[in-house]
mmCIF file of the C-alpha atoms, coordinates in Angstrom:
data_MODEL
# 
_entry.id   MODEL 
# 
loop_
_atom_site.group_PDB 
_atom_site.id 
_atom_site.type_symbol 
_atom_site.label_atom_id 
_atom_site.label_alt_id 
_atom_site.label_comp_id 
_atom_site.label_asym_id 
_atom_site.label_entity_id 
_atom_site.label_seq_id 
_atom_site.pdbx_PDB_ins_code 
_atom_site.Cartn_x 
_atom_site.Cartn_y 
_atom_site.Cartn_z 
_atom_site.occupancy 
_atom_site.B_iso_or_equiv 
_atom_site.pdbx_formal_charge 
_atom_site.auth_seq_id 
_atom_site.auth_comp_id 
_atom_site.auth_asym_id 
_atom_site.auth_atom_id 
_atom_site.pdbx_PDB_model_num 
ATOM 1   C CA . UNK A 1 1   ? 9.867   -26.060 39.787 1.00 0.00 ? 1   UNK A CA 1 
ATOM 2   C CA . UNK A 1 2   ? 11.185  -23.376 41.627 1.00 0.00 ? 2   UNK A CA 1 
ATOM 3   C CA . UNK A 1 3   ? 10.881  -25.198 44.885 1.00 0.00 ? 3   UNK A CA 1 
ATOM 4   C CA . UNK A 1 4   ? 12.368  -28.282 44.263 1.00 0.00 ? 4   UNK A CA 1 
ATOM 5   C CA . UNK A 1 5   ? 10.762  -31.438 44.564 1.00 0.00 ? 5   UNK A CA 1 
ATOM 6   C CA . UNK A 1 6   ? 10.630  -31.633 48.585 1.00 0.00 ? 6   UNK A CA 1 
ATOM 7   C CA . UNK A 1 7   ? 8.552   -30.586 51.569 1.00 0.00 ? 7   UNK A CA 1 
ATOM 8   C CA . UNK A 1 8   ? 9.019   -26.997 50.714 1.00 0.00 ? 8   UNK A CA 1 
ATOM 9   C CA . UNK A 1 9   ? 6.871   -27.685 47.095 1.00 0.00 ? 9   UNK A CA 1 
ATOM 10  C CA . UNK A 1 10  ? 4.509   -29.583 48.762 1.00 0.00 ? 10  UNK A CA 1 
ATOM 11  C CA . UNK A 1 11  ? 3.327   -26.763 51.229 1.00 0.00 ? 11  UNK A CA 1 
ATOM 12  C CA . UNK A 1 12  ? 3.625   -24.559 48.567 1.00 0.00 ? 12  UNK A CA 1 
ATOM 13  C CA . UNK A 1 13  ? 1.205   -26.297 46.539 1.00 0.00 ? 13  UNK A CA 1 
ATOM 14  C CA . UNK A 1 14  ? -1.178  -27.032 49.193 1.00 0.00 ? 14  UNK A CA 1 
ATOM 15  C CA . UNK A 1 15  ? -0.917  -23.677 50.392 1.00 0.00 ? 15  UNK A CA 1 
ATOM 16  C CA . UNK A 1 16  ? -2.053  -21.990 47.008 1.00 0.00 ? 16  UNK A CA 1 
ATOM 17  C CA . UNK A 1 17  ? -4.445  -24.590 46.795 1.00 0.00 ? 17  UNK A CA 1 
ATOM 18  C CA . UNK A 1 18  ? -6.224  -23.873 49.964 1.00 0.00 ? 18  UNK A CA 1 
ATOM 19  C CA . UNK A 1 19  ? -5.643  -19.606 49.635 1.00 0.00 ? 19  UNK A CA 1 
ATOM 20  C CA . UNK A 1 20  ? -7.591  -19.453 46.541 1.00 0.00 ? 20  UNK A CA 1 
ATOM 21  C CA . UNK A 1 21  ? -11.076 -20.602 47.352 1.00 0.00 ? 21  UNK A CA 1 
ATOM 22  C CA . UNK A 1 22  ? -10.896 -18.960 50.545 1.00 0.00 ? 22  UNK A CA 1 
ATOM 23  C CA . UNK A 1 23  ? -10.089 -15.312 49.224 1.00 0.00 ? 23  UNK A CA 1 
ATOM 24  C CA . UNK A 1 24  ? -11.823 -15.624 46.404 1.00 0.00 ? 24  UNK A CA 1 
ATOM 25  C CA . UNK A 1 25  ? -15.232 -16.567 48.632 1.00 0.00 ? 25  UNK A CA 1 
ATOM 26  C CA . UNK A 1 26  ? -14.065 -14.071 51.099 1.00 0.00 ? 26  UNK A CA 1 
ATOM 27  C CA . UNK A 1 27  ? -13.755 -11.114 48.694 1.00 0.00 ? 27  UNK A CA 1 
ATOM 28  C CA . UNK A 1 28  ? -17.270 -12.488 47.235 1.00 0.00 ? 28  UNK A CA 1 
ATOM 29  C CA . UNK A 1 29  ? -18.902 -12.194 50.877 1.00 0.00 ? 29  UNK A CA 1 
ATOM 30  C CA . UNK A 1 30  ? -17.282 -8.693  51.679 1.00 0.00 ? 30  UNK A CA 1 
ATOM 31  C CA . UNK A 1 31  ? -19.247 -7.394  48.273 1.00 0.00 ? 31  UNK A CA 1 
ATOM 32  C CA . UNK A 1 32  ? -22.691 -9.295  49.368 1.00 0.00 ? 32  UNK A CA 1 
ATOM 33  C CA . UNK A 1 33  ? -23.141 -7.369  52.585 1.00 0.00 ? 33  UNK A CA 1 
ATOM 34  C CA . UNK A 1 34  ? -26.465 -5.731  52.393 1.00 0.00 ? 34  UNK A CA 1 
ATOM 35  C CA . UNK A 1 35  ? -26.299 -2.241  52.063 1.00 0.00 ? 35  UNK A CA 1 
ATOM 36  C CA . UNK A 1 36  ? -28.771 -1.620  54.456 1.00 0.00 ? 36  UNK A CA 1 
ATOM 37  C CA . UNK A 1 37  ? -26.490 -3.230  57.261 1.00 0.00 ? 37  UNK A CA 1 
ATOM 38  C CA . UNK A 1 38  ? -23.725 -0.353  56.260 1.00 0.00 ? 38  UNK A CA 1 
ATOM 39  C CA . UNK A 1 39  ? -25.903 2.146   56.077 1.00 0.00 ? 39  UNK A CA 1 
ATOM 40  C CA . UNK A 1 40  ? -27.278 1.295   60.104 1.00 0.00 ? 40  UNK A CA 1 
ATOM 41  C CA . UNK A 1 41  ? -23.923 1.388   61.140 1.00 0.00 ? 41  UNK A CA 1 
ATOM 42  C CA . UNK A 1 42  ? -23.342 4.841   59.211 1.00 0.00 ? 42  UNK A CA 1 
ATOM 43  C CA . UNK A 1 43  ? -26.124 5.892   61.204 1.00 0.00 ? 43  UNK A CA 1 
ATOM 44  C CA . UNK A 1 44  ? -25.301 4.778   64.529 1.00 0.00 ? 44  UNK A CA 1 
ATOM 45  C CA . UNK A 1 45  ? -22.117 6.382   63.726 1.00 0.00 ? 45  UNK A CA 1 
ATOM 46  C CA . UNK A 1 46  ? -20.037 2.946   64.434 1.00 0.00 ? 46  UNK A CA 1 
ATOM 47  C CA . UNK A 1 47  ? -16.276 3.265   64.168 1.00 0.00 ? 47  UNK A CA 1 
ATOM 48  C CA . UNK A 1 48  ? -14.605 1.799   61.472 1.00 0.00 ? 48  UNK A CA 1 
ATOM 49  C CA . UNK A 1 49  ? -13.394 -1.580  63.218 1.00 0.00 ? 49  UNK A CA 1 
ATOM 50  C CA . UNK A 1 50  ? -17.042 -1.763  64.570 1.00 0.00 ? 50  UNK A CA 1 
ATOM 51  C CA . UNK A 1 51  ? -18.286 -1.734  61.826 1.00 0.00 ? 51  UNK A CA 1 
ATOM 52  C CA . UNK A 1 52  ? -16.017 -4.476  60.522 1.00 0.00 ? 52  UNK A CA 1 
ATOM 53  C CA . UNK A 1 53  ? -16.621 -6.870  63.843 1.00 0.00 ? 53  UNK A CA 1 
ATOM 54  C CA . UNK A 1 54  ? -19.977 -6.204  64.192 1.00 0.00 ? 54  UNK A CA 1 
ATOM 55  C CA . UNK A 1 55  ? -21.489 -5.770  60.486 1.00 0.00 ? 55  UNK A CA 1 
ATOM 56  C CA . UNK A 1 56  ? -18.974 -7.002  57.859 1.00 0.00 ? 56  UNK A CA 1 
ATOM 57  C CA . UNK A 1 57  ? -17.901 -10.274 59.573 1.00 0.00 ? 57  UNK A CA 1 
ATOM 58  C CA . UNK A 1 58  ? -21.194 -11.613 60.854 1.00 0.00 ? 58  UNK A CA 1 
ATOM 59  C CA . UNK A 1 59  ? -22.547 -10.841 57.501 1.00 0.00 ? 59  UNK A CA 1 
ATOM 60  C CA . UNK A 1 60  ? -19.435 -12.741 55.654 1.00 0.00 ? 60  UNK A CA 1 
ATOM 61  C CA . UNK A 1 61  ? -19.129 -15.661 57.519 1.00 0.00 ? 61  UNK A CA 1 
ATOM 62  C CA . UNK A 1 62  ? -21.148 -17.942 55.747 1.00 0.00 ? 62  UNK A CA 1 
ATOM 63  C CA . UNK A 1 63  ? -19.098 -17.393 52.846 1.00 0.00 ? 63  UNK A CA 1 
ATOM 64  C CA . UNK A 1 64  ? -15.634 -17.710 54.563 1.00 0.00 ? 64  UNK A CA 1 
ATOM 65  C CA . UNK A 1 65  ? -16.962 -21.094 55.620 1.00 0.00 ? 65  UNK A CA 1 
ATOM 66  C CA . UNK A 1 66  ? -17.575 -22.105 52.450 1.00 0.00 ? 66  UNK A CA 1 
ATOM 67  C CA . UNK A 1 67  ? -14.389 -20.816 51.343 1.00 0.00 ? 67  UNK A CA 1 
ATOM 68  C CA . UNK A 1 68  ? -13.130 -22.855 54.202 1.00 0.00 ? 68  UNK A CA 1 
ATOM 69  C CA . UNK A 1 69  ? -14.755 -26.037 52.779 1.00 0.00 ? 69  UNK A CA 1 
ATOM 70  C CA . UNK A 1 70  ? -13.526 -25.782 49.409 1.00 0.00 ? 70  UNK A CA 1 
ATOM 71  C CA . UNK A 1 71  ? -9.601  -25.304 50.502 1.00 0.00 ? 71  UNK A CA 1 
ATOM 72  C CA . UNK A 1 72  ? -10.502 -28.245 52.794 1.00 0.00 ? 72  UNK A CA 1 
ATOM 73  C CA . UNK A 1 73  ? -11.741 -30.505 49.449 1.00 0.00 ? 73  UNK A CA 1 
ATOM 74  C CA . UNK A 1 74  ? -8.765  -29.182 47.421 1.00 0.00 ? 74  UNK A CA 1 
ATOM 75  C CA . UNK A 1 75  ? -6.018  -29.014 49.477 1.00 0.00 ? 75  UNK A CA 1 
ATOM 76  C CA . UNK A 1 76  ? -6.801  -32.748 50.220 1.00 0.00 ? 76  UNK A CA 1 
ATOM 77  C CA . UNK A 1 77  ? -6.582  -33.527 46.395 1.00 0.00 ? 77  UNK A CA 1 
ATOM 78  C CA . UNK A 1 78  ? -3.738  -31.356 46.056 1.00 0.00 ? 78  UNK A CA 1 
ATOM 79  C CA . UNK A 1 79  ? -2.141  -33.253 48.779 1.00 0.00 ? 79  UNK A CA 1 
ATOM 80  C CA . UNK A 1 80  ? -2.755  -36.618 46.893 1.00 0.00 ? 80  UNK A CA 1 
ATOM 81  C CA . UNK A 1 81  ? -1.601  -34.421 43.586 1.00 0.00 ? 81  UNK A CA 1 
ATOM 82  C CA . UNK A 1 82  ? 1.904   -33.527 45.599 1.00 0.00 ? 82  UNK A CA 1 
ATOM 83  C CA . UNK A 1 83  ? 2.279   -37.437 46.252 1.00 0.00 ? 83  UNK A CA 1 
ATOM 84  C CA . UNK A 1 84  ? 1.754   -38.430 43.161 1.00 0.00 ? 84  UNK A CA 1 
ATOM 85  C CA . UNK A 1 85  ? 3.884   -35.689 40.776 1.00 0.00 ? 85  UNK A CA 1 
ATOM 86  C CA . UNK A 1 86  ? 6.413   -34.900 43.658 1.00 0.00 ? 86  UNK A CA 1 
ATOM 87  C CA . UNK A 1 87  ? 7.297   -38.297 44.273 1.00 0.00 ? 87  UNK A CA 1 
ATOM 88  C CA . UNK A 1 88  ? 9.276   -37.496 47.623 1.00 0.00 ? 88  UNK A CA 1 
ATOM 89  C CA . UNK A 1 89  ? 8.335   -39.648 50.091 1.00 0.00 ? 89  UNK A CA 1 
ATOM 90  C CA . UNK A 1 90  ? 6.398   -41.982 51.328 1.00 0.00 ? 90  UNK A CA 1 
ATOM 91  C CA . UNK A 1 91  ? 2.929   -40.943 51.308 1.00 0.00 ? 91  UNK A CA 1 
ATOM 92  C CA . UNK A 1 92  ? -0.517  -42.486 50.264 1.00 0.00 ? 92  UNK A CA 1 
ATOM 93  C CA . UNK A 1 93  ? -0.498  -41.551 47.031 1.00 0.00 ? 93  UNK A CA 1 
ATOM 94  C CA . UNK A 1 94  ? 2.896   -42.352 46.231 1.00 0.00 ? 94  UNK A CA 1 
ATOM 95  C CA . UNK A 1 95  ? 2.499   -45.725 47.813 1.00 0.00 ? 95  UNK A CA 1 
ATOM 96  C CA . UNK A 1 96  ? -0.236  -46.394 45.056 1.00 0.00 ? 96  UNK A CA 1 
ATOM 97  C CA . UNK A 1 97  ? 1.619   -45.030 42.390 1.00 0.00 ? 97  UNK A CA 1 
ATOM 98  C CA . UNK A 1 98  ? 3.962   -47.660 43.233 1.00 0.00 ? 98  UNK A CA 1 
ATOM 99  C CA . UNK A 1 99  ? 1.761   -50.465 43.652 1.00 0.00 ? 99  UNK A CA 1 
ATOM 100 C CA . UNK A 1 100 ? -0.001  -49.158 40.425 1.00 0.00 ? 100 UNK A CA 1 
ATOM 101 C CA . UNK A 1 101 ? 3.167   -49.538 38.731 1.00 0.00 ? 101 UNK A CA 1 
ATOM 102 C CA . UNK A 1 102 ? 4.096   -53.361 39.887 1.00 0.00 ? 102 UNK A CA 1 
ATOM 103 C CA . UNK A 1 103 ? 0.052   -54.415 39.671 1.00 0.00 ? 103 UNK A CA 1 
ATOM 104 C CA . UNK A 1 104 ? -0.354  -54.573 42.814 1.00 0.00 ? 104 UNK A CA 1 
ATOM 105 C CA . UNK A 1 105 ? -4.165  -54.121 43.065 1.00 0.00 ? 105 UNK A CA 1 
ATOM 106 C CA . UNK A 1 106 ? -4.299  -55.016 46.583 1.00 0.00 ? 106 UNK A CA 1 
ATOM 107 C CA . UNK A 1 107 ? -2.583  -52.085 47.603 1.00 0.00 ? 107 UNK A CA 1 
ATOM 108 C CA . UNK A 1 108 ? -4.241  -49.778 45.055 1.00 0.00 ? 108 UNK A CA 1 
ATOM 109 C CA . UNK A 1 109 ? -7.329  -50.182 46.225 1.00 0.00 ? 109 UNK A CA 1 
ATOM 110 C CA . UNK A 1 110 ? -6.714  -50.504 50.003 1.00 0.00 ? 110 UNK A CA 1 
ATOM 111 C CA . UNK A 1 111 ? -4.744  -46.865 48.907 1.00 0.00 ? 111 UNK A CA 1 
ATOM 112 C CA . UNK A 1 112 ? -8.533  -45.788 46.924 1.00 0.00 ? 112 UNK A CA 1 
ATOM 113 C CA . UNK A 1 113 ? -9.898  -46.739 50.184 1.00 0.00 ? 113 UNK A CA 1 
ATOM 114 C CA . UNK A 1 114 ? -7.911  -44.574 52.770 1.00 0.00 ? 114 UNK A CA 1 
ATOM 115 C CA . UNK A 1 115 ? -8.509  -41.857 50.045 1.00 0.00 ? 115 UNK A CA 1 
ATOM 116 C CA . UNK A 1 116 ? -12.072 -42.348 50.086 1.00 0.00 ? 116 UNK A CA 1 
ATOM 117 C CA . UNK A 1 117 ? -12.739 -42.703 53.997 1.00 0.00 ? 117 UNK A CA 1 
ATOM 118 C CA . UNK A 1 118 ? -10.152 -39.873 55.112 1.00 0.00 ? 118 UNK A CA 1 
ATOM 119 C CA . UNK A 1 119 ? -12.257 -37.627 52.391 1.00 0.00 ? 119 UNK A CA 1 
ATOM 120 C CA . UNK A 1 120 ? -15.577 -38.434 54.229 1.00 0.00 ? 120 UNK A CA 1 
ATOM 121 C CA . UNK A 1 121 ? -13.930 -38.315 57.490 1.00 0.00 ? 121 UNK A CA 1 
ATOM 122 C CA . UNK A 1 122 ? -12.516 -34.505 56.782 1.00 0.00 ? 122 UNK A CA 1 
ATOM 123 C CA . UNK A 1 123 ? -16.246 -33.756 54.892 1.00 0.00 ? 123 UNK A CA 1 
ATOM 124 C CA . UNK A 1 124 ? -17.837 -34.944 58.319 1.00 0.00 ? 124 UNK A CA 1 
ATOM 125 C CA . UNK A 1 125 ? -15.775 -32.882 60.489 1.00 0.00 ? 125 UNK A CA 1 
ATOM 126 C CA . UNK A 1 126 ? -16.632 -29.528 58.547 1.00 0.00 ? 126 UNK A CA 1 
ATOM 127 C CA . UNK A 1 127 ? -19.849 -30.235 58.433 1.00 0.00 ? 127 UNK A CA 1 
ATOM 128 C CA . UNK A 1 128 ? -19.985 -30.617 62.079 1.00 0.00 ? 128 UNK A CA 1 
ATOM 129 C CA . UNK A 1 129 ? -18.122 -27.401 62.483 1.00 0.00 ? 129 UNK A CA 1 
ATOM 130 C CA . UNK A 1 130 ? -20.730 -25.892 60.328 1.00 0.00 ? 130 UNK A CA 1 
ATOM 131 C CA . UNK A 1 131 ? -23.705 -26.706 61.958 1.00 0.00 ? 131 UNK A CA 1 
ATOM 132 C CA . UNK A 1 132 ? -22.416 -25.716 65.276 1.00 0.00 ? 132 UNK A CA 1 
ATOM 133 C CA . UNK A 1 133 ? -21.197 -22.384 63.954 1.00 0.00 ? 133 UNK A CA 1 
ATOM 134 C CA . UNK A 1 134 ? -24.404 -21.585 61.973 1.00 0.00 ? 134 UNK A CA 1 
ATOM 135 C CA . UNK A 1 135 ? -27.164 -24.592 63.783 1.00 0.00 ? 135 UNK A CA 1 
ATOM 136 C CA . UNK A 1 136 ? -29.546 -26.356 62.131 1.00 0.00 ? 136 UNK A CA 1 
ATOM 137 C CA . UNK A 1 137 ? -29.794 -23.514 59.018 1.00 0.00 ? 137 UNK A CA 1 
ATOM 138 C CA . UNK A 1 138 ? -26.442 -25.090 57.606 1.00 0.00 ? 138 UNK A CA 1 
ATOM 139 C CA . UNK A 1 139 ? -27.257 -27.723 55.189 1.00 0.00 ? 139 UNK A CA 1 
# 
């Protein structure tokens, strides 16, 4: 509400879509570095940045990425959520509201159907990030 119904609402809503999974899973990997890493880089007296690049980061990757993922996931339904209850524009979802609206079934489900295959397309492409970031590990 206090952004209007435009652009400016939309980002704003995809935005706090996508920057809670990924904080939330960062803060999450930050805590699950193993002690023991800290301690070696106590002991090998690493600087404090060092120690950040070379200890925390590697170690809280794999939870960034999932972070990652999940702002990918919802920021894709919260972009089909912005269509549908911002109704500026003229996107996908607000194309099928439309069509919804006159029974237009055609269009409804050629709309379910760009939905469906731009959601496997964008699961795809992180998952091929993924396993070239972490190999054959990532699952």
């Amino acid at each position: 509400m206090w952004f209007g119904l435009g652009d400016l609402a939309k980002v704003v809503f995809l935005s706090l879509a996508a920057l809670v999974p990924v904080v939330m899973h960062t803060s999450d990997g930050i805590r699950a570095v193993p002690p023991r890493f800290l301690e070696v880089a106590r002991a090998t007296a690493t600087a404090g940045c060092e120690t950040l690049a070379y200890v925390v980061l590697p170690a809280t990757l794999p939870s960034i990425f999932t972070g990652v993922y999940l702002a990918l996931i919802y920021s894709w339904l919260a972009t089909l959520g912005a269509e549908y209850l911002l109704v500026a524009g003229s996107g996908i979802g607000n194309s099928s509201s439309i069509a919804a609206s006159r029974f237009r079934m055609d269009l409804v489900l050629f709309g379910v159907i760009v939905v469906g295959i731009t959601g496997w397309a964008l699961n795809a492409l992180a998952r091929a990030v993924q396993r070239r970031w972490f190999g054959q590990r990532a699952q």
